[in-house]
C-alpha positions as CSV (number, residue, x, y, z in Angstrom):
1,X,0.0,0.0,0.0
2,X,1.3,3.4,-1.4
3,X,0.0,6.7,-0.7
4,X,0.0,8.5,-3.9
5,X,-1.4,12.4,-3.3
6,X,-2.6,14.0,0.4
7,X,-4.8,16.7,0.2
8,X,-4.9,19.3,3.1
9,X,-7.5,22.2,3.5
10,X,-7.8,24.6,6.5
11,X,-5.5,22.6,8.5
12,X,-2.8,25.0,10.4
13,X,-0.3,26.6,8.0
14,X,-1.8,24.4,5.4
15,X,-5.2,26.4,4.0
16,X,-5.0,24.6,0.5
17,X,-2.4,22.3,0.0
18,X,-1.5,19.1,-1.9
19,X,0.9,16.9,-2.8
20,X,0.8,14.5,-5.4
21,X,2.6,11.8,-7.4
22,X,4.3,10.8,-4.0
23,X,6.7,8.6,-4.2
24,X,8.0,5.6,-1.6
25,X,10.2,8.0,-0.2
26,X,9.4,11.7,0.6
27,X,11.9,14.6,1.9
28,X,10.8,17.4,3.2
29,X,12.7,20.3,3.1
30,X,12.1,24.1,4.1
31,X,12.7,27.2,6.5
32,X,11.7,26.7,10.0
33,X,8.3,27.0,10.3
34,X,7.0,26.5,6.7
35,X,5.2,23.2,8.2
36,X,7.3,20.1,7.8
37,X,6.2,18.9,11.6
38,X,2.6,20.0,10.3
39,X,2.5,17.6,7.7
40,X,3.8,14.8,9.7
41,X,0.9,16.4,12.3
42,X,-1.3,15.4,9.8
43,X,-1.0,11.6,9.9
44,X,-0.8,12.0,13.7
45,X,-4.0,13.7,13.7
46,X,-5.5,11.1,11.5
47,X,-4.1,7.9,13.5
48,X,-5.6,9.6,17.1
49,X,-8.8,10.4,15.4
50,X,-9.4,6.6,14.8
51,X,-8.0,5.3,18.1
52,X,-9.5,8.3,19.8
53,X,-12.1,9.9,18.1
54,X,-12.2,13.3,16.4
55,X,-13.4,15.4,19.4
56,X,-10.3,14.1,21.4
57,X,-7.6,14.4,18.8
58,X,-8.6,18.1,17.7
59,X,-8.4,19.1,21.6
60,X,-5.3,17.2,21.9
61,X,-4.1,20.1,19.6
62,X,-5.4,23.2,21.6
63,X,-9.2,23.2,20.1
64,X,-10.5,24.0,17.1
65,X,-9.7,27.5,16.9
66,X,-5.7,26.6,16.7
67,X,-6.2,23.4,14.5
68,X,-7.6,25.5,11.8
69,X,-5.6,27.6,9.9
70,X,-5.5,31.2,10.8
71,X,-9.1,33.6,10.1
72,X,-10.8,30.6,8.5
73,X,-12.3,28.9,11.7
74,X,-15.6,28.6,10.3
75,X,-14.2,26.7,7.7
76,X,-14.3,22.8,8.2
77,X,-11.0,21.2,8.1
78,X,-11.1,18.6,5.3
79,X,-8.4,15.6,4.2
80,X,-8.2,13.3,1.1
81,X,-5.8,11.0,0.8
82,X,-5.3,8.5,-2.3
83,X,-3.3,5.4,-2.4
84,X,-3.0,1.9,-4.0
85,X,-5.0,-0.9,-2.8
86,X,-4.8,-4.6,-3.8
87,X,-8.4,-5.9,-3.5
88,X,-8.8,-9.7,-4.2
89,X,-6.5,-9.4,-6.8
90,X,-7.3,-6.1,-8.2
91,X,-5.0,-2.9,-7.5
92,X,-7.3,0.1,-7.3
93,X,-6.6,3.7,-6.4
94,X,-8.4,4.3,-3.7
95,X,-9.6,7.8,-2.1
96,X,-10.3,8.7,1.3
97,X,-12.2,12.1,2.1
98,X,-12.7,13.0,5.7
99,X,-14.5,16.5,6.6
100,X,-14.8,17.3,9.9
101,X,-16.6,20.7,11.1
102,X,-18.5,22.1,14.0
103,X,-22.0,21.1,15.1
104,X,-24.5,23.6,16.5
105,X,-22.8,23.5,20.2
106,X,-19.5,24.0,18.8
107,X,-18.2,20.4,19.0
108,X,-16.4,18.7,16.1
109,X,-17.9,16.0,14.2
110,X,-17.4,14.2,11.2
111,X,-19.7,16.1,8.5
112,X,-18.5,13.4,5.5
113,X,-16.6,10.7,5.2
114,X,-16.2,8.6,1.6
115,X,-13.8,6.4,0.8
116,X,-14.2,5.3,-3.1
117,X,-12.9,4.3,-5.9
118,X,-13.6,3.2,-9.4
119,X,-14.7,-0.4,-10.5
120,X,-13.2,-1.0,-13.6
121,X,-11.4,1.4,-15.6
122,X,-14.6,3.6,-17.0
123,X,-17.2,5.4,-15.4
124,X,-16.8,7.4,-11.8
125,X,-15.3,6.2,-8.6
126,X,-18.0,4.3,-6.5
127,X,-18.8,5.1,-2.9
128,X,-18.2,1.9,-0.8
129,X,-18.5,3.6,2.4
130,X,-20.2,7.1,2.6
131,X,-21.5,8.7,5.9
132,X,-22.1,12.1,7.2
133,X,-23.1,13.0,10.5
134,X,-23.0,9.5,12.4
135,X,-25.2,7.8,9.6
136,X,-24.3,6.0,6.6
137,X,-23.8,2.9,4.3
138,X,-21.1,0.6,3.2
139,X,-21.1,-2.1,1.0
140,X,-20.2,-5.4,2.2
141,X,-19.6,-7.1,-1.4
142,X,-16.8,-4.5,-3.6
143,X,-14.6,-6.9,-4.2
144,X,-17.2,-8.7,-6.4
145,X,-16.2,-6.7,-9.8
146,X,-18.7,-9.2,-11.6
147,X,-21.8,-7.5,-10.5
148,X,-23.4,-4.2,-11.6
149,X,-23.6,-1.4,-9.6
150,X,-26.8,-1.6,-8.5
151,X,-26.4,-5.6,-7.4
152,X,-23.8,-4.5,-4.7
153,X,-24.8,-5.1,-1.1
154,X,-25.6,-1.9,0.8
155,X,-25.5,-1.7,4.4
156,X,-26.8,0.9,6.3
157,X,-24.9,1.9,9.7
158,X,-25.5,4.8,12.5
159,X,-22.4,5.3,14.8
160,X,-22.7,5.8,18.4
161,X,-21.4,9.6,18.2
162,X,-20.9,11.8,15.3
163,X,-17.2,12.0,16.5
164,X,-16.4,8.9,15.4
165,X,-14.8,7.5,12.0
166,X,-16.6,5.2,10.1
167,X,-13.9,3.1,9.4
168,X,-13.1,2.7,13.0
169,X,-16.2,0.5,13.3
170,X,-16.3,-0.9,10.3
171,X,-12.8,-1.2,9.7
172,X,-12.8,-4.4,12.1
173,X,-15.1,-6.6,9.5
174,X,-13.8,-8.3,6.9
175,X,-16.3,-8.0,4.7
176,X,-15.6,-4.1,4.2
177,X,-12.3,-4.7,2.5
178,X,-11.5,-1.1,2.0
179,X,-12.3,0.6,4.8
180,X,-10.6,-2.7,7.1
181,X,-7.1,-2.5,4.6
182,X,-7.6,1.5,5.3
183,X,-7.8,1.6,8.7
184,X,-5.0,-1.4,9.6
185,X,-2.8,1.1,7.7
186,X,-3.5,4.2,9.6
187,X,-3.7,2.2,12.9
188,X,0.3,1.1,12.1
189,X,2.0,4.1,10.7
190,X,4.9,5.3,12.9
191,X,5.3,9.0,13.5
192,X,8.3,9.4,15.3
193,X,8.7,11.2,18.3
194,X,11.8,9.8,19.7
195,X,13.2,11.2,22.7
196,X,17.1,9.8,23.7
197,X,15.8,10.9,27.4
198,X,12.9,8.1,27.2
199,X,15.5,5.5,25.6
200,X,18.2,5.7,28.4
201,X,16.2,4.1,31.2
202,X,15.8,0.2,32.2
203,X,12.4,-1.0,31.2
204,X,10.3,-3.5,32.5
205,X,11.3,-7.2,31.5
206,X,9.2,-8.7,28.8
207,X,9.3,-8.1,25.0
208,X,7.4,-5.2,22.8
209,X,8.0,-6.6,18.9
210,X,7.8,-3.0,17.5
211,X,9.5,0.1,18.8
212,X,7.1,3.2,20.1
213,X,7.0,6.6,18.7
214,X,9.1,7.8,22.1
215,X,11.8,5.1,21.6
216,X,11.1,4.2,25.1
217,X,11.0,0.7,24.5
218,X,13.9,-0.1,22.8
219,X,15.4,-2.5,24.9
220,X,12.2,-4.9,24.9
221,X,12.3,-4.8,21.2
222,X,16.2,-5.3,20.9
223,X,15.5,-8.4,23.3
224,X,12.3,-9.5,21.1
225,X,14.5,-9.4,18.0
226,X,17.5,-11.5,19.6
227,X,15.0,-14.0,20.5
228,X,12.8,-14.2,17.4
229,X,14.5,-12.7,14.3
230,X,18.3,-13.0,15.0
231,X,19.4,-12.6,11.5
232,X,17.5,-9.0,11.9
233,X,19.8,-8.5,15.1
234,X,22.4,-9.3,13.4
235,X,21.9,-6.5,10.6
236,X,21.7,-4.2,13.6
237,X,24.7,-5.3,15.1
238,X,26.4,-5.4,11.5
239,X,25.4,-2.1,11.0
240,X,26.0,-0.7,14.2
241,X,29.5,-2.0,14.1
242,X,30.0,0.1,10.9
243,X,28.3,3.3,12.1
244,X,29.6,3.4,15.7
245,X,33.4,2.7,16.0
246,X,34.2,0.9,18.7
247,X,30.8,-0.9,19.4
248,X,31.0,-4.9,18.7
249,X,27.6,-5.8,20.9
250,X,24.6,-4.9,22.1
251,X,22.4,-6.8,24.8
252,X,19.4,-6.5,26.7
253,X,20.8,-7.4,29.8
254,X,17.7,-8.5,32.8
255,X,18.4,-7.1,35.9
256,X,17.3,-8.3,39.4
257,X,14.2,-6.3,39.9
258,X,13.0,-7.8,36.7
259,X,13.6,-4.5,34.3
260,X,15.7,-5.0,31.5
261,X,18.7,-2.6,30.9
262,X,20.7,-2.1,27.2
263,X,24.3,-2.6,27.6
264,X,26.4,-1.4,24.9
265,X,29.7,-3.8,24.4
266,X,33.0,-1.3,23.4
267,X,36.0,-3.8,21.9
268,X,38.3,-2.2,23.8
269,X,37.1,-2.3,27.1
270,X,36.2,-5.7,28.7
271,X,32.6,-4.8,30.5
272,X,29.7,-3.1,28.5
273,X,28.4,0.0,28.8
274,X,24.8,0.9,30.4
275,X,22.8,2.6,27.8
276,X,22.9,5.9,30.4
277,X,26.6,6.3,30.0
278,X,26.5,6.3,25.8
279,X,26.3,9.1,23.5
280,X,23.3,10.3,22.4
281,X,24.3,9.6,18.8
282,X,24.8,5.6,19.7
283,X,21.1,5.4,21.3
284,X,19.4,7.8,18.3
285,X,21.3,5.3,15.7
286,X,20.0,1.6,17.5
287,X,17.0,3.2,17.3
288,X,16.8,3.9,13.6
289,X,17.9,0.2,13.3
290,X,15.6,-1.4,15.0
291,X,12.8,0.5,13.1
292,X,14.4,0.0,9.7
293,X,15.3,-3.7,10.2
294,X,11.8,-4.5,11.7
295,X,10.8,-7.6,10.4
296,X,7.5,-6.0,9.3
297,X,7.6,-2.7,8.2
298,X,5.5,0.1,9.5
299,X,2.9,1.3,5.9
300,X,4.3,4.3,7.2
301,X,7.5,5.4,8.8
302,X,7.8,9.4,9.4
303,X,11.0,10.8,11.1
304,X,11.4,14.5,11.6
305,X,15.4,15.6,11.0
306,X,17.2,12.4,11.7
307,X,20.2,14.1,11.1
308,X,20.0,15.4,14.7
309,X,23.2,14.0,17.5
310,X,24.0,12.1,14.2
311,X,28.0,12.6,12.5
312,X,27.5,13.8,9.5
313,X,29.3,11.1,7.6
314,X,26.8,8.6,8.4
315,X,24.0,10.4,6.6
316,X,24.3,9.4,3.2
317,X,24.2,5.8,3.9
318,X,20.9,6.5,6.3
319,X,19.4,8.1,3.4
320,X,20.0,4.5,1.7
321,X,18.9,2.9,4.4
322,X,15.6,4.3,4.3
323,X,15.2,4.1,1.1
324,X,15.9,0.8,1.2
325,X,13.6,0.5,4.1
326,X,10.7,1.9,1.3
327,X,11.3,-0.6,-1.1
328,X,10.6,-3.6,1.4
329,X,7.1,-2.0,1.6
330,X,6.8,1.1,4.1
331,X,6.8,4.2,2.9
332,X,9.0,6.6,4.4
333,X,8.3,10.8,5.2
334,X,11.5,12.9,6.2
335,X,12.0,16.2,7.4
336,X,15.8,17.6,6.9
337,X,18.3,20.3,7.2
338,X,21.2,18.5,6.1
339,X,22.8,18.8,3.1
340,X,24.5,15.2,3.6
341,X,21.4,13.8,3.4
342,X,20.2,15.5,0.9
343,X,23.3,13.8,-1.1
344,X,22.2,11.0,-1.4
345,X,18.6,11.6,-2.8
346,X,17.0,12.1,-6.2
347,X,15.4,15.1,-7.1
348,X,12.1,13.7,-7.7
349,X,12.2,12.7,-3.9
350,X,12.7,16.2,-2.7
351,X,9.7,18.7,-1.9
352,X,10.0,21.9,-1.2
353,X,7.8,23.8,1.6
354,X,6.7,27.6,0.9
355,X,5.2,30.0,3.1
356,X,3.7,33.0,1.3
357,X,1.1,35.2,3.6
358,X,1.1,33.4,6.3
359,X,0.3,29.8,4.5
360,X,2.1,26.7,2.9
361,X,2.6,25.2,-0.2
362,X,4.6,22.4,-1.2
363,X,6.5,22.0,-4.6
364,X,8.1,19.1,-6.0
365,X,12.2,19.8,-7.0
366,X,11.7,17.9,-9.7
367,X,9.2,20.0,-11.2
368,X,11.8,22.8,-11.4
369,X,14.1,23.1,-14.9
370,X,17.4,24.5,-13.6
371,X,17.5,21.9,-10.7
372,X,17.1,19.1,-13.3
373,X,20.0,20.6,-15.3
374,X,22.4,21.1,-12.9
375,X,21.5,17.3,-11.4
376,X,21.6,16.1,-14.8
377,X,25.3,18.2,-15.3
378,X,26.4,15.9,-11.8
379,X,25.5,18.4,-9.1
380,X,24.2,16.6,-5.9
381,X,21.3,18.0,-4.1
382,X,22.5,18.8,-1.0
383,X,25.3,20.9,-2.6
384,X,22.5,23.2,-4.3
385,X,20.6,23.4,-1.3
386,X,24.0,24.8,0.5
387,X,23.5,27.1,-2.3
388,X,20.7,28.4,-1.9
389,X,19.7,27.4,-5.0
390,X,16.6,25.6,-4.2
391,X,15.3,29.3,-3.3
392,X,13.3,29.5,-6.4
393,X,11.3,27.1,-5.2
394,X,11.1,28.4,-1.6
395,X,9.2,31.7,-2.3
């Protein structure tokens, strides 16, 4: 599954924005606040609305009045996502539209939400789940491309609250195939928030097979992968070796009052070191590992400037790595400052974030002629953004 355009109205700095033609990897690049941490705000907003409900996510973010973008609160705030879907053998391009607004107390609800697409290669996209206001239909037979239109199933539904996403409910039912595939995607995409400060500590023993947003698990998942997929601990260590000088092991060591601590092994010293007592460049680079060797890679995987606590030398080969990462399946979103990492991209992965009067647009570098022609004449990226000549594109 591949998100292919996102499109973002009255949401923060993003009044009417969209990006399309995305590819498996997407850098983000951009003066401080033009929006990068918005975007990635975006999937964050959409992943708490379906484990928490609308209401709850758009007070998580201060209300209404600062989720919408600036003199348009009376505006609803309105996303659309497309993205590739294999349904019983059948890759379709599938659209999601949420619209969320205010009822008449001033609470937000979900005013429409559609996913569709089309059923053969003629004709309109077909509504296979379309509610507004609580009530709504689905239909419980799409992947039956046989029938006619009008010979498809249609269930009718009303939701307990008006707050509440459609494909929450229905998601959890196989025999809504769309709106199930949708929402296991949003339900596993990874937006980042590592803190180092939540990685140091000892955990509690036991084992976590995927590592949280706040890193703050990483020793449970280091342990899970020794135990269950030590070839992917291996990679880690492998690459770890490579990356960190010095490091030849890493363990999750149990300690007496059951918590598990990570110990980082230095060849020239004969006892490890406690995860407290290494640089904040070793923990931030285990913790990339362990997301981009997981055994089953997050649909998504967003990381805001990963170039942070990290030497600059290592950057180009983390740029492969995540690309890499992309092409086992999960599509990867990156903020960055760094021209290092910008090295090692193409030009048709870059996009550019604008602010002009007070709001953002984004531009693909690609799209941009001179770029092409000084890539195409062997300039690198990063090099031109040093330059400042990406400015064109950031006005």
């Amino acid at each position: 599954m591949q998100i292919e355009s996102i499109e973002i109205k009255n949401y923060r700095v993003f009044h009417n924005t969209k990006m399309k033609n995305l590819p498996r990897m997407v850098v983000l690049i951009g003066a401080n606040g033009t929006g990068k941490s918005t975007l990635f705000d975006v999937f964050a907003f959409l992943k708490d609305a379906l484990l928490m409900n609308v209401g709850k996510a758009v007070a998580k973010r201060g209300g209404w009045n600062e989720l919408t973008s600036r003199g348009f609160a009376e505006e609803p705030i309105e996303l659309t996502l497309q993205f590739r879907l294999e349904i019983t053998g059948h890759e379709r391009l599938v659209s999601y539209l949420l619209r969320i607004e205010l009822n008449e107390k001033g609470q937000p609800v979900v005013a429409r939400e559609i996913l569709r697409y089309k059923r053969s290669s003629y004709g309109a996209p077909f509504h296979f789940l379309d509610f507004s206001f609580g009530r709504g239909y689905a239909i419980t037979n799409e992947e039956d491309f046989s029938k006619a239109d009008k010979e498809l199933n249609r269930e009718e539904q009303a939701l307990d609250s008006q707050d509440i996403l459609a494909i929450k409910g229905l998601g959890q039912f196989e025999r809504f195939k769309a709106a199930r595939a949708f929402r296991s995607m949003v339900e596993n995409w990874h937006i980042s928030d590592f803190h180092i400060s939540d990685a140091r500590p000892s955990v509690e023993d036991g084992y976590a097979e995927h590592l949280s947003a706040r890193g703050d698990n990483m020793a449970q998942v280091a342990q899970y992968l020794y135990n269950y997929h030590p070839e992917k601990f291996n990679q880690v260590l492998t690459t770890m070796e490579r990356r960190v000088p010095g490091v030849n092991r890493v363990e999750a060591k149990p300690l007496e009052d059951g918590r598990l601590a990570l110990r980082f092994g230095d060849r020239n010293f004969k006892d490890p070191f406690i995860a407290r007592f290494v640089s904040d460049g070793t923990i931030k680079m285990f913790a990339y590992l362990l997301l981009l060797y997981d055994p089953k890679p997050f649909p998504i995987l967003a990381i805001e400037e990963p170039e942070n606590q990290l030497y600059p030398e290592f950057l180009q080969e983390l740029a492969e790595e995540f690309r890499g990462y992309a092409t086992r399946g999960g599509q990867v979103f990156v903020s960055t400052h760094s021209p290092d990492f910008l090295n090692a991209l193409k030009l048709e992965e870059i996009y550019c974030l604008r602010k002009n009067l007070g709001f953002t647009t984004i531009v693909r570098a690609s799209e941009d002629s001179t770029l092409q022609s000084l890539i195409a004449a062997g300039d690198l990226p990063g090099y031109l953004w040093k330059q400042n000549l990406f400015e064109g594109l950031m006005k």
